[in-house]
MITOR-386727 format. One record per atom (N, C-alpha, C, O, CB): residue number from 1; residue in one letter; atom name; x, y, z. Coordinates in Angstrom, 3 decimals. Each point is the difference from the previous one (the first is absolute). Glycine has a CB too. Example, Ala and Ser with C-alpha at 12.3 -4.5 7.8 and 13.67 -1.06 7.14 Angstrom:
<rs>
<num:1; residu:A; atome:N; u:13.190; v:-5.690; w:7.800>;
<num:1; residu:A; atome:CA; u:-0.890; v:1.190; w:0.000>;
<num:1; residu:A; atome:C; u:0.900; v:1.200; w:0.000>;
<num:1; residu:A; atome:O; u:1.036; v:-0.019; w:0.665>;
<num:1; residu:A; atome:CB; u:-2.928; v:-1.154; w:0.581>;
<num:2; residu:S; atome:N; u:1.542; v:2.223; w:-1.966>;
<num:2; residu:S; atome:CA; u:0.820; v:1.190; w:0.060>;
<num:2; residu:S; atome:C; u:-0.770; v:1.090; w:0.730>;
<num:2; residu:S; atome:O; u:0.509; v:1.108; w:0.169>;
<num:2; residu:S; atome:CB; u:0.675; v:-1.736; w:-2.314>;
</rs>
This chain:
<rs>
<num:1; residu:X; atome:N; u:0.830; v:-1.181; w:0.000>;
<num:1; residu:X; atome:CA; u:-0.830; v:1.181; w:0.000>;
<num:1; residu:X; atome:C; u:0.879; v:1.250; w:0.000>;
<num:1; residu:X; atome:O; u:-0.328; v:1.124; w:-0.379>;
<num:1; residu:X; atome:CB; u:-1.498; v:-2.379; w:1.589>;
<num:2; residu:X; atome:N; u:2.941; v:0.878; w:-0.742>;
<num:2; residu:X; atome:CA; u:0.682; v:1.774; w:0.172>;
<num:2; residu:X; atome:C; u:0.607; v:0.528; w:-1.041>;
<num:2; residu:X; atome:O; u:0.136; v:1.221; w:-0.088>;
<num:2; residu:X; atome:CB; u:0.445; v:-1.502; w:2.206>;
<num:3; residu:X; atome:N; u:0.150; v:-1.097; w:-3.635>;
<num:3; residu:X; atome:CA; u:0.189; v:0.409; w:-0.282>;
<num:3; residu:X; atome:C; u:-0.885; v:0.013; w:-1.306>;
<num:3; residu:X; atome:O; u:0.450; v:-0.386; w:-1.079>;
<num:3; residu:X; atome:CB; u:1.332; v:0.309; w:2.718>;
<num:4; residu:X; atome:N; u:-3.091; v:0.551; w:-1.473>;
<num:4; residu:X; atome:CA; u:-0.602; v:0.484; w:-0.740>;
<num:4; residu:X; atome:C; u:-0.953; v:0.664; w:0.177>;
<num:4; residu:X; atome:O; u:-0.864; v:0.090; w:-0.873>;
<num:4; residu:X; atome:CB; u:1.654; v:-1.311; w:0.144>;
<num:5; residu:X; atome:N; u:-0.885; v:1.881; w:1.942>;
<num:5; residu:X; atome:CA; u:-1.255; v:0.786; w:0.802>;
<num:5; residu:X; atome:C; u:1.194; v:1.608; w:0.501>;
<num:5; residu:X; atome:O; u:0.980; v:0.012; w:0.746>;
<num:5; residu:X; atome:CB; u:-3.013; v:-2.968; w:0.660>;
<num:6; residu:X; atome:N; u:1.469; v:3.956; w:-2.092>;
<num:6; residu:X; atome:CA; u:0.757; v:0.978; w:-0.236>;
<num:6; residu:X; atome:C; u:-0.555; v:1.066; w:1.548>;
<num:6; residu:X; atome:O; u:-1.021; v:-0.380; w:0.575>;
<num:6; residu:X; atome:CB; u:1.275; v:-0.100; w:-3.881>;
<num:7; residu:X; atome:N; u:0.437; v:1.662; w:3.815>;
<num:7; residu:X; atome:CA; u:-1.023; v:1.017; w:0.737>;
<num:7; residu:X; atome:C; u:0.846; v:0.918; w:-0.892>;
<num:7; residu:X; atome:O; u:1.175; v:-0.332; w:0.160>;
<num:7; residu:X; atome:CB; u:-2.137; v:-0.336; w:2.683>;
<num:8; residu:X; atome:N; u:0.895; v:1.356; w:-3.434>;
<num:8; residu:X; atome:CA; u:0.991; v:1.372; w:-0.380>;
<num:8; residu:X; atome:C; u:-0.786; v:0.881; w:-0.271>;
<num:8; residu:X; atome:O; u:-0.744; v:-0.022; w:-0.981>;
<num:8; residu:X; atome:CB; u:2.540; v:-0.887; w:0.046>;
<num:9; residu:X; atome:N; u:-1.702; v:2.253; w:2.189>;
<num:9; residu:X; atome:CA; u:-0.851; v:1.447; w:-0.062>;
<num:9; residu:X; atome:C; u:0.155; v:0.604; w:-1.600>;
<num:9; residu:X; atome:O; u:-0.727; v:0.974; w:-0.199>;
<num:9; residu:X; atome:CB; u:1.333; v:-0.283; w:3.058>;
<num:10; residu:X; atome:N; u:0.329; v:-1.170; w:-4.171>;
<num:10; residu:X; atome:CA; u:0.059; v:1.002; w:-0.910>;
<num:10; residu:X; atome:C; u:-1.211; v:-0.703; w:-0.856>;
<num:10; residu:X; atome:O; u:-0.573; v:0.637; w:-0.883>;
<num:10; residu:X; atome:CB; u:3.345; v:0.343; w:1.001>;
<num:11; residu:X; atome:N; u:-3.160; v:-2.461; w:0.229>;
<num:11; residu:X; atome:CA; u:-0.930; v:-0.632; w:-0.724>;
<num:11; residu:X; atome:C; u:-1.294; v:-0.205; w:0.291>;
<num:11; residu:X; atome:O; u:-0.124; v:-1.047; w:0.635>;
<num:11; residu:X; atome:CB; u:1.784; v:0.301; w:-1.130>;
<num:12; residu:X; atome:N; u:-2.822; v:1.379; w:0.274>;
<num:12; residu:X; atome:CA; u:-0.890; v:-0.306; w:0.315>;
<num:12; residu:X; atome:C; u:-0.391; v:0.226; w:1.645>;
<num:12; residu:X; atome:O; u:-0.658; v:-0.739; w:0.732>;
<num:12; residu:X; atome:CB; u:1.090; v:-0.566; w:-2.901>;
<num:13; residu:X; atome:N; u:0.180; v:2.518; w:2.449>;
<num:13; residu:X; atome:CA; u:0.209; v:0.749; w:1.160>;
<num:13; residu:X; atome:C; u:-0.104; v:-1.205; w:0.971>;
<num:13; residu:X; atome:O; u:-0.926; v:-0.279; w:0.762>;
<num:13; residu:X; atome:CB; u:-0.033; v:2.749; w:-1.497>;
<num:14; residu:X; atome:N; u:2.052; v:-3.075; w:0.539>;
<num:14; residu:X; atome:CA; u:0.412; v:-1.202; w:1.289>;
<num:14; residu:X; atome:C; u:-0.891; v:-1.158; w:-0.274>;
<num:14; residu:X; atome:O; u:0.483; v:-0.950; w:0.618>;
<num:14; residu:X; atome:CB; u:0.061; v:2.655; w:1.438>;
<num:15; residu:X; atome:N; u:-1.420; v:-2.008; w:-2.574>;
<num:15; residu:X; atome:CA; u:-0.919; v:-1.259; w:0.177>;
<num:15; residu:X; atome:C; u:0.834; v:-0.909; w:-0.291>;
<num:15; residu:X; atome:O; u:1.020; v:0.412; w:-0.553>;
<num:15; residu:X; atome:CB; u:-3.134; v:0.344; w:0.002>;
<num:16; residu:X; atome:N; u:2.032; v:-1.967; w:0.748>;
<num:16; residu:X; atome:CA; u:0.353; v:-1.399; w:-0.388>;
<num:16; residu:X; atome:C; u:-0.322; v:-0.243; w:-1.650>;
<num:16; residu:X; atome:O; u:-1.084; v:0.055; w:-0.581>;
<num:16; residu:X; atome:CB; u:0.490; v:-0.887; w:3.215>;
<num:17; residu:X; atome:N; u:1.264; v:0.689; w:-2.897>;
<num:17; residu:X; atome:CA; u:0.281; v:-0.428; w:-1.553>;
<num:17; residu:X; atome:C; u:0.722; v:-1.305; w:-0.293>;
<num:17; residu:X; atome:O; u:0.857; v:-0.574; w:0.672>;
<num:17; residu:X; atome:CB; u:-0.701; v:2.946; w:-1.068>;
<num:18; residu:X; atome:N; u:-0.779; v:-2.751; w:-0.926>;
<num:18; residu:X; atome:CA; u:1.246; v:-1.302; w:-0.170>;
<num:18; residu:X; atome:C; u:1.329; v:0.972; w:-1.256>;
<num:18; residu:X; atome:O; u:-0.154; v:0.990; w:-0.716>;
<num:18; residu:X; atome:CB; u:-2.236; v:-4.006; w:0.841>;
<num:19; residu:X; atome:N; u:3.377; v:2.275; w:0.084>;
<num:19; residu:X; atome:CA; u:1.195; v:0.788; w:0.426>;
<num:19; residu:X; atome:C; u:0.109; v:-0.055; w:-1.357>;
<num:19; residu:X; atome:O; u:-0.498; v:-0.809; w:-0.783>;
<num:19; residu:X; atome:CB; u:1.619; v:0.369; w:3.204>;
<num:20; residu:X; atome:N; u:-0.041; v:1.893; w:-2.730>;
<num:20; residu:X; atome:CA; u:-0.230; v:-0.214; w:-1.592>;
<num:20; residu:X; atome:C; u:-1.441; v:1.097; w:-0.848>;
<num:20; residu:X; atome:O; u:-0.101; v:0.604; w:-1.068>;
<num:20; residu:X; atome:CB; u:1.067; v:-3.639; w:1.797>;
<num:21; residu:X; atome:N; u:-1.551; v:2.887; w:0.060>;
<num:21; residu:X; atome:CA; u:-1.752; v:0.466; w:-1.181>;
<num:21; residu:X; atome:C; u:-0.135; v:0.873; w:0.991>;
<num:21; residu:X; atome:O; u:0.713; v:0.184; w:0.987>;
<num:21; residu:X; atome:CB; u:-2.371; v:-2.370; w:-2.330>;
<num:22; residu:X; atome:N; u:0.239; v:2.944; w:0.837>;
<num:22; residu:X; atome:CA; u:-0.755; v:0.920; w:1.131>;
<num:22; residu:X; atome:C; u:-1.696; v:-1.044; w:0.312>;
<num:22; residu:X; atome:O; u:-1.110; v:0.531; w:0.007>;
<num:22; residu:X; atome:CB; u:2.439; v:2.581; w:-1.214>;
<num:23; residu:X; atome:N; u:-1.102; v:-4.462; w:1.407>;
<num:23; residu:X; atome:CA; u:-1.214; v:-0.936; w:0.130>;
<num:23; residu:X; atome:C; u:-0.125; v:0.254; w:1.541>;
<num:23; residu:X; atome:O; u:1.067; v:-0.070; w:0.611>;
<num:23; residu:X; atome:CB; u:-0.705; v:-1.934; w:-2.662>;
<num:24; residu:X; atome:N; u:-1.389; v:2.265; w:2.719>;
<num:24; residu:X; atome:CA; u:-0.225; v:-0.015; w:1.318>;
<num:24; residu:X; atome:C; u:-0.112; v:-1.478; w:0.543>;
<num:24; residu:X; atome:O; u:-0.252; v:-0.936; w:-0.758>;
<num:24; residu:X; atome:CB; u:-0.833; v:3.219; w:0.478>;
<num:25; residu:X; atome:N; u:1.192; v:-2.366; w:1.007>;
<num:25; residu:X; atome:CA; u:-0.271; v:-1.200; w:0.907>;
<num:25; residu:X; atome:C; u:-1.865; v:-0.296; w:-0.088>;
<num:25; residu:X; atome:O; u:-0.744; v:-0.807; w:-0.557>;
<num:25; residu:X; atome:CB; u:3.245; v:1.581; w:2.463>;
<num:26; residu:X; atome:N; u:-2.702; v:0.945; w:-0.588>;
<num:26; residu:X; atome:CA; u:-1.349; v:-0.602; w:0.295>;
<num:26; residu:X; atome:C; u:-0.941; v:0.105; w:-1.648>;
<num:26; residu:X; atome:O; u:-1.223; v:-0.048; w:0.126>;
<num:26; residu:X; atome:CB; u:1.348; v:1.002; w:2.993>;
<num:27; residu:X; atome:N; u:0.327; v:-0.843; w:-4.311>;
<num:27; residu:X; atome:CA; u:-0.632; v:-0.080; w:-0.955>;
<num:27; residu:X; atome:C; u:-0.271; v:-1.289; w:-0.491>;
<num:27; residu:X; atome:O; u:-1.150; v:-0.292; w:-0.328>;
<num:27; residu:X; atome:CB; u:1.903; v:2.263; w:0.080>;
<num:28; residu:X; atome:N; u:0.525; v:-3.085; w:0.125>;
<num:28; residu:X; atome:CA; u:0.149; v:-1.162; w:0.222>;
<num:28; residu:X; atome:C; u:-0.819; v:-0.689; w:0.755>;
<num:28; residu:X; atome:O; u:-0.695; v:-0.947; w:-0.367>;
<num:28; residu:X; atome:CB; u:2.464; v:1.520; w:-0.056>;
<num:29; residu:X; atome:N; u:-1.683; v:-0.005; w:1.731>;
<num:29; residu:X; atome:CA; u:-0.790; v:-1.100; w:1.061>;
<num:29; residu:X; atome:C; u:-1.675; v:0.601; w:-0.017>;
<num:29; residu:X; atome:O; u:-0.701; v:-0.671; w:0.757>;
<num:29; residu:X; atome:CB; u:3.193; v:0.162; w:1.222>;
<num:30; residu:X; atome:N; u:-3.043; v:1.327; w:-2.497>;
<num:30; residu:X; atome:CA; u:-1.363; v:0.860; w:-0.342>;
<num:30; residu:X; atome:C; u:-0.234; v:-0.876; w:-1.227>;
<num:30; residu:X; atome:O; u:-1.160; v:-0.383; w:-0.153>;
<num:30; residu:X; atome:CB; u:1.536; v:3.149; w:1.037>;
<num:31; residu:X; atome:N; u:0.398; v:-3.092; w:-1.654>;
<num:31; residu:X; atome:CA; u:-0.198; v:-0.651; w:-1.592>;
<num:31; residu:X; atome:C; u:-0.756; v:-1.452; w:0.103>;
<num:31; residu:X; atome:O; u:-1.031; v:-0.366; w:-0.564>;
<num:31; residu:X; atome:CB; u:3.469; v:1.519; w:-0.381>;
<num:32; residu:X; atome:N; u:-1.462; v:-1.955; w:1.981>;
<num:32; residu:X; atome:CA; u:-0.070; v:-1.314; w:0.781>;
<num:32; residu:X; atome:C; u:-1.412; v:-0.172; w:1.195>;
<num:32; residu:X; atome:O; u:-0.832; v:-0.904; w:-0.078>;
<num:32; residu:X; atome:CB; u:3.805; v:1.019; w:-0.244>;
<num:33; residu:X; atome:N; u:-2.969; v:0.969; w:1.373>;
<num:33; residu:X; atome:CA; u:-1.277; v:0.029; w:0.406>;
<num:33; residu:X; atome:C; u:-1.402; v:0.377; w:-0.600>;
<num:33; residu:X; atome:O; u:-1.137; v:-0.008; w:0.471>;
<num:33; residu:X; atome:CB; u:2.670; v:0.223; w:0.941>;
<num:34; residu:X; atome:N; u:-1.041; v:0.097; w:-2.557>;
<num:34; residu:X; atome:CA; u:-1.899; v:0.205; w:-1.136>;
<num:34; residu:X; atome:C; u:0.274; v:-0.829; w:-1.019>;
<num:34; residu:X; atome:O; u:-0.278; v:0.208; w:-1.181>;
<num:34; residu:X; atome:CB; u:-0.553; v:2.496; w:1.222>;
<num:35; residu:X; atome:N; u:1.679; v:-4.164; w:0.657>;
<num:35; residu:X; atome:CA; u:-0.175; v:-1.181; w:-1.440>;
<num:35; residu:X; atome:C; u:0.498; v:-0.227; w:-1.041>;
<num:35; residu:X; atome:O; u:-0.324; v:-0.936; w:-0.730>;
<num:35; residu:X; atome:CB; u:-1.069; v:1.140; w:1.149>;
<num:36; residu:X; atome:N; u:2.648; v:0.985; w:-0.752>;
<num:36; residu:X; atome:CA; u:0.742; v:-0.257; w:-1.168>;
<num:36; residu:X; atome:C; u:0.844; v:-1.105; w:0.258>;
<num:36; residu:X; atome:O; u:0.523; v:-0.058; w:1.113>;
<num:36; residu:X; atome:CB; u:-0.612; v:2.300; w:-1.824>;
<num:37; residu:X; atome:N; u:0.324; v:-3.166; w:-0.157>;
<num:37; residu:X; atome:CA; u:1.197; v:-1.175; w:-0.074>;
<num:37; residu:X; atome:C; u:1.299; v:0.805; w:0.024>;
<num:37; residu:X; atome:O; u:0.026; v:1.124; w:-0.503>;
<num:37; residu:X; atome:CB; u:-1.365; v:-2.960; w:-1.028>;
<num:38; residu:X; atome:N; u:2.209; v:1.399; w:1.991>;
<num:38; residu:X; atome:CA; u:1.678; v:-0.075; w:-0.419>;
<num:38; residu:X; atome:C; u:0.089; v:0.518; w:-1.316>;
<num:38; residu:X; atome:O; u:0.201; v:1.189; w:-0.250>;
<num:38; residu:X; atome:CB; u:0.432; v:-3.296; w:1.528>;
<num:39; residu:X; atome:N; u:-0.793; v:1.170; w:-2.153>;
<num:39; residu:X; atome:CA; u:-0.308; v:-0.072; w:-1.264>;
<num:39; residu:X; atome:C; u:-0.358; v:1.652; w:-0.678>;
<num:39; residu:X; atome:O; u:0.754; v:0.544; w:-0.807>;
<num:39; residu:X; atome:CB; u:-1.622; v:-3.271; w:1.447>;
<num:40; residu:X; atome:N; u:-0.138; v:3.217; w:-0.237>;
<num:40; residu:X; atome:CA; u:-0.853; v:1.359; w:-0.084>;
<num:40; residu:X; atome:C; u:0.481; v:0.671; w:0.345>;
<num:40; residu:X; atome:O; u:-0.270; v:1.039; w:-0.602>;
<num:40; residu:X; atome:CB; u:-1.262; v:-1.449; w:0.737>;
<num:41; residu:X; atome:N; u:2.422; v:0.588; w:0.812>;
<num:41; residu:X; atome:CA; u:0.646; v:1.149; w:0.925>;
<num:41; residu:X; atome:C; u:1.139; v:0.114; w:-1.430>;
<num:41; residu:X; atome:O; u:-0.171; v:0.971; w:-0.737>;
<num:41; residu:X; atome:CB; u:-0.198; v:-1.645; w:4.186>;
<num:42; residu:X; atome:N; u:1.672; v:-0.474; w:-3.853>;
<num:42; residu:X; atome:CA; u:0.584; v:0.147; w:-0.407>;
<num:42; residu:X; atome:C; u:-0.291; v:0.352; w:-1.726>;
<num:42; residu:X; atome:O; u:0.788; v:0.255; w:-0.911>;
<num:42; residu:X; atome:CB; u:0.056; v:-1.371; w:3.194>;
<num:43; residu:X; atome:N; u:-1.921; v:1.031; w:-2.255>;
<num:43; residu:X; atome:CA; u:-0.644; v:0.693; w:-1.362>;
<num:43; residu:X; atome:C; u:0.391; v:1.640; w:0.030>;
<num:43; residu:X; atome:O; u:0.755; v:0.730; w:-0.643>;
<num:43; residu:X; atome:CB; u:-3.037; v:-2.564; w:0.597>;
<num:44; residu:X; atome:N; u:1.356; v:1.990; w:1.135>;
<num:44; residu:X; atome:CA; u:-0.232; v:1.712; w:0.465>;
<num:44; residu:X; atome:C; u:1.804; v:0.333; w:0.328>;
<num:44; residu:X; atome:O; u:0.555; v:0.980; w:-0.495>;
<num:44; residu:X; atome:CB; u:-3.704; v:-1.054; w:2.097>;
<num:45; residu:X; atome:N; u:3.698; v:-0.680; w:-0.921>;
<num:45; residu:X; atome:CA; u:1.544; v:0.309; w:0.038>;
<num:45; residu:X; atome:C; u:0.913; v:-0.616; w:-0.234>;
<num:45; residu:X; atome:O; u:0.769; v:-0.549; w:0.789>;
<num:45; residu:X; atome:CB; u:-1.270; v:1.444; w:0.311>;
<num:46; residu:X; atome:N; u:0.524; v:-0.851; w:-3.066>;
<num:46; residu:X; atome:CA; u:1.402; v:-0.922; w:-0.433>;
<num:46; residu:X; atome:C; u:1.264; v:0.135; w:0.192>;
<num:46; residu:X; atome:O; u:0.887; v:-0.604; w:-0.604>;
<num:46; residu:X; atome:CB; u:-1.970; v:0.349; w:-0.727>;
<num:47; residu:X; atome:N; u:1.282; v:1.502; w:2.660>;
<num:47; residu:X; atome:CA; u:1.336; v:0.162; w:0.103>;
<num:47; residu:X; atome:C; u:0.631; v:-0.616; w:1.399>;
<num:47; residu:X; atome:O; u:1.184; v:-0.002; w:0.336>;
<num:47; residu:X; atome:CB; u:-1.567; v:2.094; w:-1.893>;
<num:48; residu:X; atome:N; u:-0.947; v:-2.701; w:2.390>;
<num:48; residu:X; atome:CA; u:-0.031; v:-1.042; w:0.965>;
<num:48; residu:X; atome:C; u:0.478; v:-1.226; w:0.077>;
<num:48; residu:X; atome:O; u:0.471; v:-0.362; w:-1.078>;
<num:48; residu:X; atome:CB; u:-1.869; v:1.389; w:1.194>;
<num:49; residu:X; atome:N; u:1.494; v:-2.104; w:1.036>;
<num:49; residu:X; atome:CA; u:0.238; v:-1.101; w:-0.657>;
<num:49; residu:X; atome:C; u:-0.972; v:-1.008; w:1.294>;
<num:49; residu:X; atome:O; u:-0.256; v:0.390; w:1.139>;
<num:49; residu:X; atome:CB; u:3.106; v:0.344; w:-2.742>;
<num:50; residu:X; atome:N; u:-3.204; v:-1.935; w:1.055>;
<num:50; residu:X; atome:CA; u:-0.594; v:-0.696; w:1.153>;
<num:50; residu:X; atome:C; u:0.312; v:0.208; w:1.779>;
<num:50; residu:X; atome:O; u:-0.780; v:0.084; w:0.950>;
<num:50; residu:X; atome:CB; u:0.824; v:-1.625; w:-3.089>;
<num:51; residu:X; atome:N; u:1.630; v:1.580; w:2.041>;
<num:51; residu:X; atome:CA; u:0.391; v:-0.036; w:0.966>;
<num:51; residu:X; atome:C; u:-0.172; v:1.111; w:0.797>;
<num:51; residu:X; atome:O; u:-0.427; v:-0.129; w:1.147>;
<num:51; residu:X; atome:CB; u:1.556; v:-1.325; w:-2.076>;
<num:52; residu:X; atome:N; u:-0.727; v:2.998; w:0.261>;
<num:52; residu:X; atome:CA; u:-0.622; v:0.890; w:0.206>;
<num:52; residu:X; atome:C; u:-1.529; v:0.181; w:0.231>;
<num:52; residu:X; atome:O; u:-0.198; v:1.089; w:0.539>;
<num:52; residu:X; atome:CB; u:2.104; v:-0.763; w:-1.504>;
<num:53; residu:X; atome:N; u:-3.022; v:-1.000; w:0.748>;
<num:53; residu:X; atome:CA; u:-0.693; v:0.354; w:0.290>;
<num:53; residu:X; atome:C; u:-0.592; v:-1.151; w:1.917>;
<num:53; residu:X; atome:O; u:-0.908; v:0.255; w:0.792>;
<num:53; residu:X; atome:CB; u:0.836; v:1.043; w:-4.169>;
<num:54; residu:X; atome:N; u:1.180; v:-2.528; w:3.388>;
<num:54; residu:X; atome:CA; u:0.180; v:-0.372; w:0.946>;
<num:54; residu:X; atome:C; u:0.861; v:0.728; w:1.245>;
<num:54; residu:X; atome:O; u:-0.066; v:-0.077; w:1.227>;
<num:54; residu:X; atome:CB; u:-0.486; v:-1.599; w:-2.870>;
<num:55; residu:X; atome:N; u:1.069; v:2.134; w:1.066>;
<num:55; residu:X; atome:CA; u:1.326; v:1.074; w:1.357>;
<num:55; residu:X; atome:C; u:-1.380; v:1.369; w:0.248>;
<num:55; residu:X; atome:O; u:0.306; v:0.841; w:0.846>;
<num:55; residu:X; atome:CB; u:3.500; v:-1.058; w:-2.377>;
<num:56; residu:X; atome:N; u:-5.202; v:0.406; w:0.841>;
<num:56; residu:X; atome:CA; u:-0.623; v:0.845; w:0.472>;
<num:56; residu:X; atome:C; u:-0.624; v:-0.607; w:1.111>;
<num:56; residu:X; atome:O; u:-0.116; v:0.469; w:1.133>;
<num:56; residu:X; atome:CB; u:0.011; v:0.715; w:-3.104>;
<num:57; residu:X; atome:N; u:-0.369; v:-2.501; w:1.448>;
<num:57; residu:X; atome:CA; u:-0.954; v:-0.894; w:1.386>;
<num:57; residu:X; atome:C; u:0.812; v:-0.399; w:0.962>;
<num:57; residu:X; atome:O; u:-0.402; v:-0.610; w:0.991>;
<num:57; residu:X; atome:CB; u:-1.210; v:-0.474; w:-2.331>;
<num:58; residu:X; atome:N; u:3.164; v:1.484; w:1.070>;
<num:58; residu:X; atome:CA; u:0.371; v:-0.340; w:1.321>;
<num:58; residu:X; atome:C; u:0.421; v:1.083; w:0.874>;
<num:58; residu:X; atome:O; u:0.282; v:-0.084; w:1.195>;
<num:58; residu:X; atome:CB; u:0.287; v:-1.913; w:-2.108>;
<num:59; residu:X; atome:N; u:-0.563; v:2.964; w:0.209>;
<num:59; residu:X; atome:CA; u:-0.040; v:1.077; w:0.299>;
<num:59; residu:X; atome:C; u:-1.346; v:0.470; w:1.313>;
<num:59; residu:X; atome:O; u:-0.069; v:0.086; w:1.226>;
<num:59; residu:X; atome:CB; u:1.378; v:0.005; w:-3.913>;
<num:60; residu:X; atome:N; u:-2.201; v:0.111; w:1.501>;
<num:60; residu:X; atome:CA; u:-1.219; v:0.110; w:0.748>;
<num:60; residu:X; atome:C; u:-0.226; v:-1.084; w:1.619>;
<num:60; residu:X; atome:O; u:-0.455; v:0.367; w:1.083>;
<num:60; residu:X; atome:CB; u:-0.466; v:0.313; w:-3.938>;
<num:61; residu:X; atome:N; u:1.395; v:-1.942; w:2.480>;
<num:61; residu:X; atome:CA; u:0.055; v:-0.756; w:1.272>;
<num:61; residu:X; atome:C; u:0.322; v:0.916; w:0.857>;
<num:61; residu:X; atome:O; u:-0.790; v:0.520; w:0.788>;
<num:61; residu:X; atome:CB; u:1.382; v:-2.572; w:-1.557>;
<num:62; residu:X; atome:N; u:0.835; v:2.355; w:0.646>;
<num:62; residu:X; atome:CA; u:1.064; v:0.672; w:1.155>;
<num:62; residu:X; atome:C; u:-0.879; v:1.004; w:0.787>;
<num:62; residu:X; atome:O; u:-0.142; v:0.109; w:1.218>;
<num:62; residu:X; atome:CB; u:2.470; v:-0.195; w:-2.741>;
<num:63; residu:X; atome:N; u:-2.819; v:0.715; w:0.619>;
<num:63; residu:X; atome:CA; u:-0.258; v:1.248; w:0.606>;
<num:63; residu:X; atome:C; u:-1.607; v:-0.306; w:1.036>;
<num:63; residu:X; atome:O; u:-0.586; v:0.825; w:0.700>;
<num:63; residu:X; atome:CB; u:2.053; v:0.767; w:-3.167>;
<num:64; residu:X; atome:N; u:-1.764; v:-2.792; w:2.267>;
<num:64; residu:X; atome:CA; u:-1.381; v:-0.518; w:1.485>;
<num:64; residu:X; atome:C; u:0.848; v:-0.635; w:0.870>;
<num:64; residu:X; atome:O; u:-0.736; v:-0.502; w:0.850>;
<num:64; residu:X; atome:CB; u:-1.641; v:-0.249; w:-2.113>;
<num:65; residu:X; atome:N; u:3.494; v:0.502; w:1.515>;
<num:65; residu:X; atome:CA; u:0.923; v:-0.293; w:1.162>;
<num:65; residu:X; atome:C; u:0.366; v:0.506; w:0.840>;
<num:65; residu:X; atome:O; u:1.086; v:-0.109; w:0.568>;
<num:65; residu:X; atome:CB; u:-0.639; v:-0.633; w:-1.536>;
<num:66; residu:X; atome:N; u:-1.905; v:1.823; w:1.322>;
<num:66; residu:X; atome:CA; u:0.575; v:0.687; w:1.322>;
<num:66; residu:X; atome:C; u:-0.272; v:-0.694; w:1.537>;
<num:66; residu:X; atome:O; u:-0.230; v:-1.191; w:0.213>;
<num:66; residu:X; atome:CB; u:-0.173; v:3.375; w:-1.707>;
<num:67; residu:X; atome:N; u:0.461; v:-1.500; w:2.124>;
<num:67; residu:X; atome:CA; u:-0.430; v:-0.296; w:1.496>;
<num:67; residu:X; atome:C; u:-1.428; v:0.898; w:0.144>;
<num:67; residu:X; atome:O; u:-1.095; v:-0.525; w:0.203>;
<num:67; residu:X; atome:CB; u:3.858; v:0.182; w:0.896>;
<num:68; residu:X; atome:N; u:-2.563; v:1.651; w:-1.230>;
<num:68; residu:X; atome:CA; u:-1.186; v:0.917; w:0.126>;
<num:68; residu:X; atome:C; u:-0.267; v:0.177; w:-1.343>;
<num:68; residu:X; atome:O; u:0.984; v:0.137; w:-0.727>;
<num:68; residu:X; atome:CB; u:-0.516; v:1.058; w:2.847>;
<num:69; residu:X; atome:N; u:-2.177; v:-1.147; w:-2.900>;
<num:69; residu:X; atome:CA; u:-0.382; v:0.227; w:-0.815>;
<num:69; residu:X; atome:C; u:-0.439; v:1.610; w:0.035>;
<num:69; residu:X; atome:O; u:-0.647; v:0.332; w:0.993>;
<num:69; residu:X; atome:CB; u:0.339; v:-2.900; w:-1.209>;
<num:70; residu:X; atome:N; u:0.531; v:3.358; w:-0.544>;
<num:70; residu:X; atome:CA; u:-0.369; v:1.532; w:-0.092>;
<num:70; residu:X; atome:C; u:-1.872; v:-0.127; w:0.328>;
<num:70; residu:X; atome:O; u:-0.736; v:0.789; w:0.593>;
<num:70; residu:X; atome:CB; u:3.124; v:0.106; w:-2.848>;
<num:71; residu:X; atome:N; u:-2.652; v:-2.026; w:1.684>;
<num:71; residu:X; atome:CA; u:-1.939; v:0.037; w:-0.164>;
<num:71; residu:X; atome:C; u:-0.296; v:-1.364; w:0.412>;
<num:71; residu:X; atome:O; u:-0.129; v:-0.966; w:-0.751>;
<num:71; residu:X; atome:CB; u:-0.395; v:2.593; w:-1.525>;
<num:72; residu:X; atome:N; u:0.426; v:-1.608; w:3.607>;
<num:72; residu:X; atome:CA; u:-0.765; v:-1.124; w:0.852>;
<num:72; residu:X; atome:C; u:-1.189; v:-0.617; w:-0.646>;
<num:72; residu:X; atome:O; u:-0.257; v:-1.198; w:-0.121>;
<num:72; residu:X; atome:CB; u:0.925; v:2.388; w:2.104>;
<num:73; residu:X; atome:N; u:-1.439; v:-0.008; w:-2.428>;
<num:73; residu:X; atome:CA; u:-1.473; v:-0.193; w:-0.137>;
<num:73; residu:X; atome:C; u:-0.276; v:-0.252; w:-1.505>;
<num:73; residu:X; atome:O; u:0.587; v:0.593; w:-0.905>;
<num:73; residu:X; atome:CB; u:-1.147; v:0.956; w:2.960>;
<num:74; residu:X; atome:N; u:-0.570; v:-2.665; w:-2.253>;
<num:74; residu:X; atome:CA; u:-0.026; v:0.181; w:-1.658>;
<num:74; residu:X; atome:C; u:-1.543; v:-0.143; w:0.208>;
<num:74; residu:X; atome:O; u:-0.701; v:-0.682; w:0.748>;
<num:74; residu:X; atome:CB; u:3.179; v:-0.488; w:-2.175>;
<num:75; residu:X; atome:N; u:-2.774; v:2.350; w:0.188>;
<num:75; residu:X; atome:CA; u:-1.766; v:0.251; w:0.096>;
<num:75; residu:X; atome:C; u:-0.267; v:-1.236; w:-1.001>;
<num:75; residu:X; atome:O; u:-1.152; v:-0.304; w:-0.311>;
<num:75; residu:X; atome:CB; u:0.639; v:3.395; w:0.598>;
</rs>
């Protein structure tokens, strides 16, 4: 994941990117939670690669590995 999960403030004012492109992460993992395949994502981003779009889901993992959640509550 690290070395393909970017933070750099000159890109995309700091967001997570896959490294290399200006592809967001949470665009990736937004693509994947409304049902697009792998497959589909790498349509929409041929400058991606499977794996890259795996170093996002593991990405995204990392970041629910807290101890304290910011939002306890879910409506």
């Amino acid at each position: 994941m690290e070395d393909r999960i970017v933070l750099d403030p000159k890109i995309c004012h700091g967001k997570p990117t896959i490294k290399g492109t200006r592809v967001l992460v949470s665009n990736i993992l937004g693509a994947l939670s409304a049902g697009q395949t792998i497959e589909e994502i790498l349509e929409d981003y041929p400058n991606i690669t499977k794996e890259d779009v795996y170093a996002a889901l593991a990405y995204g993992s990392h970041l629910t590995n807290f101890e304290n959640y910011p939002y306890q509550r879910f409506v």
